[in-house]
N, C-alpha and C positions, 0 to 999 in steps of 0.2 A: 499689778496692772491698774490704771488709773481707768477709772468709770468713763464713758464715753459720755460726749456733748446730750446724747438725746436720755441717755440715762439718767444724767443730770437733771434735767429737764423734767423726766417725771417724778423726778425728787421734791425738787423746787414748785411742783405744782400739789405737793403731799406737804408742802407749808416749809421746805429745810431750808434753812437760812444758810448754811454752810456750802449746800450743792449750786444756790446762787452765788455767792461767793467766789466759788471755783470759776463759775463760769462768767463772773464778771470777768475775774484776771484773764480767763483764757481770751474773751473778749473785746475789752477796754478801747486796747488799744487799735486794733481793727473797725470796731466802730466809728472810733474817731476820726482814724484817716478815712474811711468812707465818707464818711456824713464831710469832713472838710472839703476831699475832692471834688463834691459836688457842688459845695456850700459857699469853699473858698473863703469863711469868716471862723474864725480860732472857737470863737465865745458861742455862735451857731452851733457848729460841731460839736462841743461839749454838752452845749442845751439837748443839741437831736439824740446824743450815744446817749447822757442818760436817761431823756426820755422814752429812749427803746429800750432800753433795761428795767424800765420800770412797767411798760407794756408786757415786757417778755414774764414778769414776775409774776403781774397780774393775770396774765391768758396762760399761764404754762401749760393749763389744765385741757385748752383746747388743740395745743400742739399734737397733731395726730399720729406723726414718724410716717405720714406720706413722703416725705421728703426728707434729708440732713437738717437738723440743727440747725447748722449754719447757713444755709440754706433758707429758712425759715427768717432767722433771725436778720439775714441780709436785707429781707423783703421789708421787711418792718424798719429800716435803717432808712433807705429807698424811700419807699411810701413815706416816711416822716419828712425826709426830705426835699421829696418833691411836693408836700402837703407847705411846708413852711415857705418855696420861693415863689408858690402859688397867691397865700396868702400877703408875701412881701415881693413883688415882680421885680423894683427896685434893685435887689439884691445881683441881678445881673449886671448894672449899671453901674454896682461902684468898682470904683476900682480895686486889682486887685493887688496893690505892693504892701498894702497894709499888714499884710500877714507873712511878708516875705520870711521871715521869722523859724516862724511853724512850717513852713511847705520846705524849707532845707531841714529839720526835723523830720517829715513826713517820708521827705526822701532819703535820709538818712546820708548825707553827701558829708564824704570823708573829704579834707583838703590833703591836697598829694604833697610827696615831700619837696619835689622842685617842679613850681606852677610856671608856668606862661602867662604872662597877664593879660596878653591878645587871647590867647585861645581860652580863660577864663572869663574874659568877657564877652567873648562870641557865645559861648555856653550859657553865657547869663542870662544873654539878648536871645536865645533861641529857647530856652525854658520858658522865657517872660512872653515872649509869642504863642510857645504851646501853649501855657497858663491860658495865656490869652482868648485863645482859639477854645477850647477847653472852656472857659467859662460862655460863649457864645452857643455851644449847643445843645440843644432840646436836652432835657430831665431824662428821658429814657434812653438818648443817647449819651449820654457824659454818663448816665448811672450802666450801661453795656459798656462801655471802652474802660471807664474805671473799674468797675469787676476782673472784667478779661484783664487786663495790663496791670491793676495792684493788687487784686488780688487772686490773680490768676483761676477765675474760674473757669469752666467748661461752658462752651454754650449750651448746653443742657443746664447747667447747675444755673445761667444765666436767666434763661427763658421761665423754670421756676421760679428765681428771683421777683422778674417782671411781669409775671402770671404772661404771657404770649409761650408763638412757638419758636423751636431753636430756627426756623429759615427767619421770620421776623426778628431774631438777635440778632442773626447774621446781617439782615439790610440794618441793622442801627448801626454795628460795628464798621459796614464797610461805608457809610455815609458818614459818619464820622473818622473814622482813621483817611480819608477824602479830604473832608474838612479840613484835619488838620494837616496834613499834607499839604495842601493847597496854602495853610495859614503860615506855614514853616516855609516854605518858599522849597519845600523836596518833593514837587509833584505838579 
């Protein structure tokens, strides 16, 4: 049986370089698309996941398993996150086809064996909108709907995330999935 996220974690804080390791890989790639989802810049996202892994290395000592790991470590994804478009506001301004790239990565989009090229480009133009829409709002809602929707967490698991309560996730979630409903033209 492999060692659990938070057992890790008191390892990594007892100096094991092998127990970060693990939990880089368990991580990596999670952090990434978080920090992107928010960030919506490829070279950001790789700046903020390993900036949080290097946070998480250094504080493991403080981790106290009040909470999941992941949990923990989401928060610290977030917070960097929202610390960097604080520092750079800009960042909502540019556009975002630049990374079209990475976000069919992110999303993992298989091409089917016999496409429509109408109904692939409807799909492209209503992604490029959510994107859109998605990028317009507030940090604690784009970081609550992207939790909830990629990584599927619990409003509990969310409201830790965000240090609030889970009714306050709940109004970010339903102001933003509003949002983008209204931004999609489905509501």
């Amino acid at each position: 049986m492999e060692p659990s996220d938070e057992t890790l974690c008191e390892r990594v804080a007892g100096g094991d370089q092998a127990a970060f390791d693990v939990l880089v890989g368990r991580y990596q790639q999670r952090a990434w698309r978080l920090a992107w989802s928010m960030l919506r810049d490829a070279e950001d996202a790789r700046d903020v996941s390993q900036e949080a892994f290097v946070r998480v290395f250094q504080s493991a000592g403080r981790f106290r398993g009040e909470s999941r790991f992941s949990t923990w470590f989401y928060r610290i994804v977030v917070n960097l996150c929202i610390e960097r478009r604080r520092k750079r506001p800009w960042l909502r301004f540019v556009p975002s086809g630049r990374d079209e790239d990475d976000a069919d990565d992110v999303l993992d989009r298989q091409p089917a064996e016999s496409v429509d090229p109408v109904e692939e480009l409807d799909k492209e133009q209503a992604m490029k909108r959510m994107w859109a829409a998605v990028d317009g709002l507030p940090s604690r809602q784009r970081a609550a709907v992207t939790l909830y929707a990629q990584d599927e967490l619990s409003t509990r698991d969310i409201a830790s995330v965000l240090q609030c309560s889970e009714a306050t996730v709940r109004v970010h979630l339903h102001r933003a999935l509003s949002a983008l409903r209204r931004a999609t033209g489905k509501g």
